[in-house]
C-alpha positions as CSV (number, residue, x, y, z in Angstrom):
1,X,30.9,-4.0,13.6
2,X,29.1,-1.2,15.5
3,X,30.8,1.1,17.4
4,X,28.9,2.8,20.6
5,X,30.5,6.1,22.2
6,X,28.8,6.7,25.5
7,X,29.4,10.5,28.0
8,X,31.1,8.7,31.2
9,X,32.7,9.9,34.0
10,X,35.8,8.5,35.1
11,X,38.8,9.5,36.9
12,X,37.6,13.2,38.0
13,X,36.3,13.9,34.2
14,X,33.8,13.6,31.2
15,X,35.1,11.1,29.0
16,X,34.2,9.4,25.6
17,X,33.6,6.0,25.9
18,X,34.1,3.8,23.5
19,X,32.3,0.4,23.2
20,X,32.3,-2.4,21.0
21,X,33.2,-6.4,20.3
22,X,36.8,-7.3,21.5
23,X,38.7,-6.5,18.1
24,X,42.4,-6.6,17.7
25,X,42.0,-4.1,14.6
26,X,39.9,-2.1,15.9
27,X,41.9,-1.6,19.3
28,X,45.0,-0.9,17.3
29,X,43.0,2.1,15.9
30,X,41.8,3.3,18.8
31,X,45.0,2.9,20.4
32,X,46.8,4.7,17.8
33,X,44.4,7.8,18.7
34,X,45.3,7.8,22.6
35,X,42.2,6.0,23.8
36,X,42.8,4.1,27.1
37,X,41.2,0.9,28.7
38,X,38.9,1.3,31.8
39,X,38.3,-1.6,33.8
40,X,35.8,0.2,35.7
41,X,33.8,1.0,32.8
42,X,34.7,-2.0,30.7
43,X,35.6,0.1,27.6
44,X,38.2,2.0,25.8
45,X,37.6,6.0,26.1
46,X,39.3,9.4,25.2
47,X,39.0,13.4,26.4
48,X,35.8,14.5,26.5
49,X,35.9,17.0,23.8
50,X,35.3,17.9,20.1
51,X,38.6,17.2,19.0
52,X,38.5,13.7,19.9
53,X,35.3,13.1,18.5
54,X,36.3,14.3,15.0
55,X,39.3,11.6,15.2
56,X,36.9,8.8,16.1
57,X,34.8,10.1,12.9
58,X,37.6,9.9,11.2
59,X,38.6,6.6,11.8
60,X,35.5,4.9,12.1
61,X,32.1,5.0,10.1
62,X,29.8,3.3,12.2
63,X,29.6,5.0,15.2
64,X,26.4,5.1,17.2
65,X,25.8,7.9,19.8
66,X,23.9,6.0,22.8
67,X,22.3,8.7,25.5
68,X,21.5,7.6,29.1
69,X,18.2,7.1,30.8
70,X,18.7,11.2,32.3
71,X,19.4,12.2,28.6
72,X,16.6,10.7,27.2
73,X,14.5,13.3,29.0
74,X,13.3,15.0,26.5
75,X,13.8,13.2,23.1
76,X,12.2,16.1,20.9
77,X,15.5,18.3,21.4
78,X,18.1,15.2,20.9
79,X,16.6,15.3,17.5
80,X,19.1,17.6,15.8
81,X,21.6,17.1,13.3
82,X,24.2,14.4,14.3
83,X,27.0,16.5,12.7
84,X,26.3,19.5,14.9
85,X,25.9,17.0,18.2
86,X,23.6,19.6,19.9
87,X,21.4,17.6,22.3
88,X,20.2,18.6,25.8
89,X,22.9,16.9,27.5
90,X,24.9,15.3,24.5
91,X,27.3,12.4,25.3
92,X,30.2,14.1,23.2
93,X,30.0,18.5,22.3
94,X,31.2,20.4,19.7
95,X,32.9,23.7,20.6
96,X,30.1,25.6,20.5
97,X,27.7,23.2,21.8
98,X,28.4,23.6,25.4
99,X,30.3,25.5,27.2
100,X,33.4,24.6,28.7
101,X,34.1,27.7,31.4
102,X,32.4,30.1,33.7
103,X,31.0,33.0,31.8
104,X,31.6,35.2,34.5
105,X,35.5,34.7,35.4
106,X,35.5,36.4,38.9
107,X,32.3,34.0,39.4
108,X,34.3,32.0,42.4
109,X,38.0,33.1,42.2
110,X,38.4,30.9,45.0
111,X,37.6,27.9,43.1
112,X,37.7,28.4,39.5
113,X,37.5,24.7,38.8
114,X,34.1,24.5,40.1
115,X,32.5,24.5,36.3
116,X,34.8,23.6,34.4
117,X,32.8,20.5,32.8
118,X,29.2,22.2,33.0
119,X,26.5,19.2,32.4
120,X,23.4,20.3,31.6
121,X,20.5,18.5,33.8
122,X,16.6,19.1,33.1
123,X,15.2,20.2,36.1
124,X,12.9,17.9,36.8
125,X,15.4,15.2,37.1
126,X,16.8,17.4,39.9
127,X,13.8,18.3,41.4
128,X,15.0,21.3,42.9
129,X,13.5,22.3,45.9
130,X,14.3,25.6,48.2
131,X,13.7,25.4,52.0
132,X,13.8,27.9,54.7
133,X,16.5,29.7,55.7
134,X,19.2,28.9,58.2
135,X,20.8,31.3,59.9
136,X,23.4,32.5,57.1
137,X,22.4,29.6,54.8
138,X,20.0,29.1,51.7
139,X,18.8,25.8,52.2
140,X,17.7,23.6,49.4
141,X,17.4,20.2,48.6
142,X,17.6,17.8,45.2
143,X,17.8,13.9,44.1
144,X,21.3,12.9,43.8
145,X,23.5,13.5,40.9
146,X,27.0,12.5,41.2
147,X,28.9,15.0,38.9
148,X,26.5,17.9,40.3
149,X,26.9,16.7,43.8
150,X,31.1,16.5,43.5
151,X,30.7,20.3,41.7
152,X,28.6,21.8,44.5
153,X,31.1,20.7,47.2
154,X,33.7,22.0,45.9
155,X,32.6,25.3,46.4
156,X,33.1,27.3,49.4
157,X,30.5,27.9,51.4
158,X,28.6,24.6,50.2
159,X,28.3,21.8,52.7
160,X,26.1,19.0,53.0
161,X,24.2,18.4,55.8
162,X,23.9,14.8,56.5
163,X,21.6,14.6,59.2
164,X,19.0,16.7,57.2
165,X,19.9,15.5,53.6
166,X,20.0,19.1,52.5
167,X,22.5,21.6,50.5
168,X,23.3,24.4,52.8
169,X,24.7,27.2,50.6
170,X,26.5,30.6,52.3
171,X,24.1,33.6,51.8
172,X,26.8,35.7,49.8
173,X,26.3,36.9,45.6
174,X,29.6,34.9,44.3
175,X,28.6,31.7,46.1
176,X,25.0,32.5,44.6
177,X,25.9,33.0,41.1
178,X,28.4,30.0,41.1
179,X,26.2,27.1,43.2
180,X,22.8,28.3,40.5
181,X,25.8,28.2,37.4
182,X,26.1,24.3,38.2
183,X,22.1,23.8,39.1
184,X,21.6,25.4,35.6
185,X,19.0,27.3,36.9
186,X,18.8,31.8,37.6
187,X,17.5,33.2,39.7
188,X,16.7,30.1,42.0
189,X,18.2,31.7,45.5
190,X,15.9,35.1,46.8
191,X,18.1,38.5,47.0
192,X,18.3,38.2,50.8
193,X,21.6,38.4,51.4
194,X,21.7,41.0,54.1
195,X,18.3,40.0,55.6
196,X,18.3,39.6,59.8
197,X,17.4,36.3,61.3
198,X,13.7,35.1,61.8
199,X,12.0,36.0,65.1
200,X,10.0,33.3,66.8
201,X,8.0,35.3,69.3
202,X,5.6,32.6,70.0
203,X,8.1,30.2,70.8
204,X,10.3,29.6,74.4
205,X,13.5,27.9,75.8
206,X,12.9,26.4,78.9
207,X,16.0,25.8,81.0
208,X,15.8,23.2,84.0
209,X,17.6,21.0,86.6
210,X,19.9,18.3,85.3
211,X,18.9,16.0,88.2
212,X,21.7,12.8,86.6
213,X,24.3,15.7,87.0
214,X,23.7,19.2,88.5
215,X,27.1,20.2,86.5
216,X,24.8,20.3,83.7
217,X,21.3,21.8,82.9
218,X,18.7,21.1,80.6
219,X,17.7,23.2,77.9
220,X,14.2,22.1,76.2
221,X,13.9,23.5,72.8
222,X,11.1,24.1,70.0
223,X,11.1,21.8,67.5
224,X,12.2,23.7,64.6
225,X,15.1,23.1,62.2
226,X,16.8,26.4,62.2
227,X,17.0,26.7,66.1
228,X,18.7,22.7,66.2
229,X,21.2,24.0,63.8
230,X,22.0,26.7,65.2
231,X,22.6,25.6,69.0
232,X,24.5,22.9,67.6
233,X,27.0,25.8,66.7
234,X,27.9,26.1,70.6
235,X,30.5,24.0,71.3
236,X,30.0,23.1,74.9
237,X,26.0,21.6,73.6
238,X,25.7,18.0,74.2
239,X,22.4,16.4,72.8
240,X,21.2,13.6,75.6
241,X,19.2,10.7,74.0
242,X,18.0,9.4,77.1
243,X,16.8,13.0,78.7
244,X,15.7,13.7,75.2
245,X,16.9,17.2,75.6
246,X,20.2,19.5,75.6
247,X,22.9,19.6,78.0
248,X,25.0,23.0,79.0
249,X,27.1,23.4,81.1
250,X,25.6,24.7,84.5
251,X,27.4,28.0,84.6
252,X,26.5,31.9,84.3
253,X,29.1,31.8,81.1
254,X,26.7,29.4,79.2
255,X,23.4,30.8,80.1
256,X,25.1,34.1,79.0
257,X,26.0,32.8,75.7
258,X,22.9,31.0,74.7
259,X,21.0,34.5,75.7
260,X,22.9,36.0,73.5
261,X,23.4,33.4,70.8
262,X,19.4,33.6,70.3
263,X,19.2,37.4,71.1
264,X,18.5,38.2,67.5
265,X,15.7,35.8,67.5
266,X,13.6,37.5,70.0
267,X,13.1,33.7,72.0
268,X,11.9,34.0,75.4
269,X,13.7,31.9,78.0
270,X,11.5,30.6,81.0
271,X,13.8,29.0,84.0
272,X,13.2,26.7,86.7
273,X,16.0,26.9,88.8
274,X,17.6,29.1,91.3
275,X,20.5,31.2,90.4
276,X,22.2,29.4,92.9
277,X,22.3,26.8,90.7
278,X,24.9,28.1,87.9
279,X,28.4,27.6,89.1
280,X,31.5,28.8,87.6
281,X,33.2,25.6,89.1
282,X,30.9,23.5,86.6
283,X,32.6,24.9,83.3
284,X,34.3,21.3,81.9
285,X,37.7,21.4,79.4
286,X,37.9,20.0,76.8
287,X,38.9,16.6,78.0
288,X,36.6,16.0,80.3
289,X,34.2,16.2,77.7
290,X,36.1,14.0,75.6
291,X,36.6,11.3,78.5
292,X,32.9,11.6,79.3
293,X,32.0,11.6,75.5
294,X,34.0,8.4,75.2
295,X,32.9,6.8,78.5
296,X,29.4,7.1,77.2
297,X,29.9,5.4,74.0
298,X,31.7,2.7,75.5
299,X,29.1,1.8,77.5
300,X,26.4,2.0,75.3
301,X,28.4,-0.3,73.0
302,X,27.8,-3.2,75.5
303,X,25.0,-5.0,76.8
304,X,22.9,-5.1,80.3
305,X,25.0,-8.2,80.8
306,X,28.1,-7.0,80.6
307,X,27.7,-3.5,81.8
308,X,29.2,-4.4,85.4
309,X,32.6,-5.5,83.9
310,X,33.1,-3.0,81.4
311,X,31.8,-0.2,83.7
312,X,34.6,-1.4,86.5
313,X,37.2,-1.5,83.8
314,X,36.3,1.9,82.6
315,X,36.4,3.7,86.1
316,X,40.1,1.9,86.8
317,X,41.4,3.7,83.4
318,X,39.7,7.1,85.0
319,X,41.4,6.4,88.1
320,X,45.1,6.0,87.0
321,X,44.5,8.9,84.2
322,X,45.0,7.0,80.9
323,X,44.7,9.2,77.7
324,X,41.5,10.0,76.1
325,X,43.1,7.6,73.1
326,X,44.6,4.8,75.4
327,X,40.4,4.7,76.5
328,X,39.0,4.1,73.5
329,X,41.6,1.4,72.0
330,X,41.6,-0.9,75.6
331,X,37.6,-0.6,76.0
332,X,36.9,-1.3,72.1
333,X,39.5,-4.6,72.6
334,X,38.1,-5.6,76.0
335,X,34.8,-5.0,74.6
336,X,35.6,-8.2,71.6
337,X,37.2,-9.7,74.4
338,X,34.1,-9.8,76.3
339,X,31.9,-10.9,73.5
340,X,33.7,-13.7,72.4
341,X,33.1,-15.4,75.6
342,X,29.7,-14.0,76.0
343,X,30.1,-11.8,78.3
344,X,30.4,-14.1,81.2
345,X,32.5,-13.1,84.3
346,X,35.9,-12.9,83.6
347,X,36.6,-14.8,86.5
348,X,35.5,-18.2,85.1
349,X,37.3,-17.8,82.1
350,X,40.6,-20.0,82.1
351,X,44.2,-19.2,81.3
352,X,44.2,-21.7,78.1
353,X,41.1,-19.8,76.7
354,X,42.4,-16.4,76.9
355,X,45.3,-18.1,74.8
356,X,43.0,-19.8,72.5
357,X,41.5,-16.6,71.9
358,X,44.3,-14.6,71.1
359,X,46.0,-17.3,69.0
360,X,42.7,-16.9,66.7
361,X,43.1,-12.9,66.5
362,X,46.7,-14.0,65.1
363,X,45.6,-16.8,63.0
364,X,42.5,-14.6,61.3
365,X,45.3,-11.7,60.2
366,X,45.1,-9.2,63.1
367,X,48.5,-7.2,63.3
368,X,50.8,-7.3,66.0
369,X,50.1,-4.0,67.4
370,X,46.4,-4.5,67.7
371,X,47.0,-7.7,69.4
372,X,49.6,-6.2,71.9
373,X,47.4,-4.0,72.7
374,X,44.9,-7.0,73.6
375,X,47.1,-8.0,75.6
376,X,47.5,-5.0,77.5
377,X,43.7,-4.4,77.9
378,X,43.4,-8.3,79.5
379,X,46.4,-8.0,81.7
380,X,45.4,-4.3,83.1
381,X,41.5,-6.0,84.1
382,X,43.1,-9.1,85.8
383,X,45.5,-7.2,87.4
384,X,44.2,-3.9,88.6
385,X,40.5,-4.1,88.4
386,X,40.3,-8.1,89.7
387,X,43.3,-7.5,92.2
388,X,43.8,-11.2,92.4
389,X,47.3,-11.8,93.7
390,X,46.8,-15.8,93.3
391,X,45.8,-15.4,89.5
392,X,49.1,-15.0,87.6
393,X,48.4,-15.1,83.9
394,X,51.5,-15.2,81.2
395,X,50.0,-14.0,78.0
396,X,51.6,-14.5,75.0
397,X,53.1,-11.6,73.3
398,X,52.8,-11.3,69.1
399,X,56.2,-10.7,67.8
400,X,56.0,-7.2,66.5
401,X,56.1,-6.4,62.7
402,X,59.3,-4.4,61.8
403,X,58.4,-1.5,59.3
404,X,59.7,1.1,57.9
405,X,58.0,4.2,58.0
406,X,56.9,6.5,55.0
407,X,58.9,9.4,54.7
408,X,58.6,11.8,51.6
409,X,61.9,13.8,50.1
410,X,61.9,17.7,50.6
411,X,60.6,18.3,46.8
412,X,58.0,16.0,47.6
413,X,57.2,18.3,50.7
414,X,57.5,21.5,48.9
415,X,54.9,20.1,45.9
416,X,52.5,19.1,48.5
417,X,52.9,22.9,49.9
418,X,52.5,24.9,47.0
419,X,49.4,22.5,45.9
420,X,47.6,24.2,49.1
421,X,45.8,27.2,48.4
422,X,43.9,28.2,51.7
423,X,46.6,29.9,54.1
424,X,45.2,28.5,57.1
425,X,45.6,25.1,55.8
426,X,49.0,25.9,54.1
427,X,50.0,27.0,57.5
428,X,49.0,24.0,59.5
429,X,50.9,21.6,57.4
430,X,54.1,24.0,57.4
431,X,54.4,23.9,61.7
432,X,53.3,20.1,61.6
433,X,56.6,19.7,59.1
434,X,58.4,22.4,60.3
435,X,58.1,21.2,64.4
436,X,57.3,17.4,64.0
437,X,54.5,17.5,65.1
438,X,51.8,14.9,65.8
439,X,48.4,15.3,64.8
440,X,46.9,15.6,68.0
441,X,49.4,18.5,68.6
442,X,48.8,20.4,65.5
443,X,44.9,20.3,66.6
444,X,45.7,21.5,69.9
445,X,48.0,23.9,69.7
446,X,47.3,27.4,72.2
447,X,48.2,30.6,71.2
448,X,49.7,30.7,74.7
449,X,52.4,27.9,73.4
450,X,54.5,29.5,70.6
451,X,57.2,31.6,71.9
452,X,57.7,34.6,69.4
453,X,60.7,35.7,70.9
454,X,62.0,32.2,72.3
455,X,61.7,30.8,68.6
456,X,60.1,28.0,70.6
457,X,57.0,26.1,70.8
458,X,55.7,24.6,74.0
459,X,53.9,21.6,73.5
460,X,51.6,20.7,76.6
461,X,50.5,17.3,77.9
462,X,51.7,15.5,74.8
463,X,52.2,11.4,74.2
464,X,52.8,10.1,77.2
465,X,51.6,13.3,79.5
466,X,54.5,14.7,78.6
467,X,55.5,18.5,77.9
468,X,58.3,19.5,75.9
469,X,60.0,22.5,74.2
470,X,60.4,22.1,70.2
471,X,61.2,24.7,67.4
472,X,59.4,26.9,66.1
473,X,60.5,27.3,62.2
474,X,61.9,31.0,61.0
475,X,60.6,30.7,57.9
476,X,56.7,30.9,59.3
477,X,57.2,33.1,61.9
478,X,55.9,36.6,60.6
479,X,53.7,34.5,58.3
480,X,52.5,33.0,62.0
481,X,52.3,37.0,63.1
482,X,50.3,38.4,60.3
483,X,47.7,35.3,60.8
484,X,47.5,35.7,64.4
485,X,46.2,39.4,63.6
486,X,43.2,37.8,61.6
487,X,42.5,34.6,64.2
488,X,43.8,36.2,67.5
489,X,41.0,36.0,69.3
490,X,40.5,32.6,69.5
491,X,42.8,29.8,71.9
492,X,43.6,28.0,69.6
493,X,46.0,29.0,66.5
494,X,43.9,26.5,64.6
495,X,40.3,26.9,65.8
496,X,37.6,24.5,64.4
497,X,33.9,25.1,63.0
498,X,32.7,25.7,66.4
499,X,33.4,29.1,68.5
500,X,35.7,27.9,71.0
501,X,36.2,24.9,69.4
502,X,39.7,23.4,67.9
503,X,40.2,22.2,64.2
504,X,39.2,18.3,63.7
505,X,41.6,15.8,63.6
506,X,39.3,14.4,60.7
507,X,39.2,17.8,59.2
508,X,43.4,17.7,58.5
509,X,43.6,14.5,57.7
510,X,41.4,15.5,55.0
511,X,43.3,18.9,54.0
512,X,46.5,16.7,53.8
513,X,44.9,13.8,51.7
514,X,43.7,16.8,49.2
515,X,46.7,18.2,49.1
516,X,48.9,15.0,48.1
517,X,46.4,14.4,45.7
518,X,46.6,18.1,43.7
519,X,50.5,17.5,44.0
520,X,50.2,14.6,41.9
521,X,52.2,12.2,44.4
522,X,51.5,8.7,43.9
523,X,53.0,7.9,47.6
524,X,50.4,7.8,50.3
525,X,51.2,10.0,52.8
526,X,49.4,11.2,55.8
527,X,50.3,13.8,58.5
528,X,52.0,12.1,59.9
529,X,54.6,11.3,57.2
530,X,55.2,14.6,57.7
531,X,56.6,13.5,60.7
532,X,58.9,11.1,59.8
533,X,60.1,13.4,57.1
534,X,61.1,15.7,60.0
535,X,63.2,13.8,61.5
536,X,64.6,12.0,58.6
537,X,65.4,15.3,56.6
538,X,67.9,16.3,59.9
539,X,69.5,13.3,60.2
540,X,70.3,13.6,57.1
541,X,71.5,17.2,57.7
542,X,73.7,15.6,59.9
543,X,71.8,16.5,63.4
544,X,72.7,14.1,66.5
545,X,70.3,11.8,66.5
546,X,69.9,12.8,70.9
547,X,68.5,16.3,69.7
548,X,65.8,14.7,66.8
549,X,64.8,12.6,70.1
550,X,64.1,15.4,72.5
551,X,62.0,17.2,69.5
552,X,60.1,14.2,68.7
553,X,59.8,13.7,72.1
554,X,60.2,10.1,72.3
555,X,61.0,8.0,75.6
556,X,63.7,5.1,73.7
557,X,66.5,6.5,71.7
558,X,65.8,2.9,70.2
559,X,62.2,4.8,68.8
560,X,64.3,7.3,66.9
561,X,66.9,5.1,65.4
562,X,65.0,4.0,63.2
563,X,65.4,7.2,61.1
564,X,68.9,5.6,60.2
565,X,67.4,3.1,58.6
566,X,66.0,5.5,56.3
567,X,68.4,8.6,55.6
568,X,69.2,9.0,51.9
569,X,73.1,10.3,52.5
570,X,73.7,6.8,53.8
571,X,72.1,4.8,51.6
572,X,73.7,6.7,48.8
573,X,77.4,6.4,50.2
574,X,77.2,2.6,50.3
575,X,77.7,0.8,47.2
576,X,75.6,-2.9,45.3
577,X,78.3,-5.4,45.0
578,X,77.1,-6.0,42.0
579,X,78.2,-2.6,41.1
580,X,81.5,-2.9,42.6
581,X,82.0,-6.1,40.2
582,X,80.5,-4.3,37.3
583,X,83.0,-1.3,37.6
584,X,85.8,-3.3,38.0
585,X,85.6,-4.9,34.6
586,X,85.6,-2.1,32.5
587,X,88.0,-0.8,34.5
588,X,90.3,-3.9,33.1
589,X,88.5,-4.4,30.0
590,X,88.5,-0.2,29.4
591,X,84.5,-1.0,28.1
592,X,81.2,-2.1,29.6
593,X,79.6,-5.0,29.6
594,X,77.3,-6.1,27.4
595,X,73.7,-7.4,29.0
């Protein structure tokens, strides 16, 4: 029976796979040398390294080495003595066949794991090709290759532009030395490290009237790359599809800070409106660029048909000041809503088919707090919006799941803490655990809010449009100090990619889902869990359940009881029956019981 070993990469890692006939024998043998199965792969496989490959040797005679359609490349070169396994890109390597680690070991001290499985690609597989430079970023591009794709981003100063389909690589010697170690290719970025910005004398901004809205202006801007890129850097730049153009803000600020944004660029700026125009009045905050942002895509989501009903809906949630969140989740639900009936007037639509339709939502899976929320969205329009006081409607409310939610023990916390390398990231995680904090509060938190001397944090406008005062752990606070030294400057304690700008929401989701991953958890936890770990780690520290309210800030004491249901101390104190019955028979027999 032949025996095929195969180079495959599963579970974050090169491993030898091993394929062949289903065998009891011969899956005993490999068994008995620590292979695995993978369903993924359909095979058995092992480590990735020489070691491994002497055992299989060992074991079995007729093993066939089978090489992949990219290792085939050059079959000249795979050629070479099967006992020293020294091909191109060889599907199992001796020792000295390829290397395992950077040369170089100060190559990228911030990620050392970048290389530490280097594959060796021909370059024309890759097809390496170098674009111009943006900004403070080579620019190249290449056909996909997983394992080389997951090394690059792991480096910092990598990213991947999606819009473009390019690698953008920081203009700095370690990033250089580490991104061409993984392309397998030196020199392949210029020594222009330190070199100024082009200059695109022949080229002009032209800056006009925003005649939809004069709180806006437009900005018309040469088609080139570099200068899209680049604008797209200033936070308060909005692109308009249907003016085909930029809008900024219409106010001396922004015209100052695009002027100097493109200084360095030598880009002539030709304007067509009075100075009149700019207003410092015009400057929008951040939410009314989220409630315009998400007004906008509401609206686009729906059809001509349907535009009067969803744009009446829209303005009534504007009018009695609804969150940003509350927005989204009623229009996307009255949106299906409006579909399923074809987006006729909501007017003709009877009592029984509103039931009918949410009695299907049930029926097809939907959960009850999607389906409340439904309900919410329908009442709201009939009620407010249609101001009918004849039309009373009893919807039928979906009897609430009760769940528990995820909380993680304090050694589960402190592994996902020490698994975080970056001290921005370490920090955000600490105050979101530390405070119980929500998401949306670690994003937005001010300098202005944490009280130094007041050990306090003073969260504004939270859930519910609510402010309230919260702690502000001891532990952090010079570790808080000494970062505000470096990041100051900005509003926010956790600013984003953008100047001016605060950290993603999607960006610490992500940092968190990293992090419980490198800790080697198997729970899923989000930031959230965090959360609930909060508030469950003092009850259990025996902290009045009135005070865990006021810091979580929730409306019900009802909302925070359920934090009894998960406290350990309790659970522990309270004894199985079944162990009550157990103990009491040895106690009169003076042994155990057998099972």
């Amino acid at each position: 029976m032949e025996i095929q070993l195969k180079k495959i990469w599963h579970r974050e890692r090169f491993r030898i796979g091993i394929y062949f006939p289903y065998d009891n024998d011969t899956i005993a043998v490999v068994k008995n040398i620590g292979a695995h199965y993978s369903n993924s792969n359909k095979c058995w496989y092992v480590d990735y390294n020489s070691k491994n490959y002497e055992l299989l040797k060992q074991n079995f005679s007729n093993l066939t080495i089978v090489f992949s359609s990219e290792e085939k490349v050059n079959r000249n070169e795979h050629k070479v003595a099967e006992a020293n396994m020294l091909p191109v890109n060889p599907p199992i390597a001796s020792d000295g066949a390829l290397q395992l680690v950077s040369p170089n070991p100060d190559l990228n001290p911030e990620h050392k794991s970048v290389s530490v499985l280097q594959q060796v690609v021909p370059n024309s597989m890759l097809r390496l090709q170098l674009l111009e430079n943006v900004g403070k970023y080579w620019v190249f591009k290449m056909n996909y290759h997983y394992a080389i794709s997951k090394q690059l981003l792991v480096v910092k100063g990598v990213y991947w532009n999606k819009n473009y389909k390019v690698y953008m690589v920081l203009r700095h010697l370690k990033v250089k030395n580490a991104v061409e170690f993984i392309l397998g290719v030196s020199p392949f970025f210029p020594i222009d490290m330190e070199d100024k910005e082009p200059v695109f004398k022949n080229k002009s901004f032209l800056l006009r009237v925003h005649q939809a809205d004069n709180r806006w202006m437009q900005l018309i801007i040469p088609d080139i790359a570099f200068v899209h890129y680049k604008l797209k850097r200033m936070g308060s730049a909005r692109y308009s599809k249907d003016s085909k153009c930029y809008l900024l803000p219409a106010t001396p600020q922004s015209l100052k800070a695009l002027q100097q944004h493109f200084e360095v660029n030598e880009i002539p700026f030709i304007i067509e409106f009075s100075n009149g125009y700019l207003k410092n009045g015009n400057l929008p905050n951040k939410k009314s660029l989220d409630l315009s942002h998400t007004k906008k895509t509401i609206l686009n989501e729906v059809p001509e048909v349907g535009r009067v009903y969803i744009e009446s809906f829209v303005n009534w949630l504007f009018a009695v000041n609804y969150s940003v969140n509350t927005l989204r989740s009623y229009g996307s639900t009255f949106i299906a809503f409006l579909k399923h009936f074809n987006f006729k007037d909501p007017k003709d639509i009877s009592v029984s088919e509103i039931i009918k339709y949410l009695g299907s939502l049930m029926e097809r899976g939907l959960s009850a707090s999607t389906g409340n929320t439904m309900v919410n969205a329908i009442q709201f329009y009939y009620q407010q919006v249609l101001k009918d006081k004849n039309f009373v409607i009893i919807l039928p409310r979906p009897k609430k799941e009760k769940k528990l939610p995820a909380v993680l023990t304090e050694d589960e916390c402190l592994s996902i803490f020490r698994a975080i390398e970056n001290p921005k990231h370490k920090l955000m995680l600490l105050i979101g655990y530390g405070a119980g904090l929500r998401l949306s509060e670690i994003t937005s938190l001010h300098w202005r809010d944490i009280l130094f001397e007041e050990r306090k944090i003073h969260l504004k406008n939270g859930k519910g449009k609510k402010d309230r005062m919260v702690m502000l752990p001891q532990s952090v606070i010079n570790y808080l100090q000494d970062y505000r030294k470096i990041h100051g400057k900005s509003n926010y304690v956790f600013d984003g990619q953008y100047k001016g700008e605060s950290i993603s929401s999607r960006t610490v989701q992500q940092i968190m889902k990293n992090a419980v991953r490198k800790s080697g958890l198997e729970k899923k936890a989000t930031v959230h869990t965090l959360r609930h770990s909060f508030a469950t780690h003092l009850l259990e520290n025996g902290t009045d359940i009135r005070y865990i309210q006021k810091f979580l800030g929730h409306a019900s004491i009802t909302t925070t009881s359920i934090y009894t249901h998960l406290t350990k101390n309790v659970i522990d104190k309270i004894q199985s029956p079944l162990d009550a019955l157990i103990n009491k028979k040895i106690s009169e027999n003076g042994k155990q019981i057998k099972s």
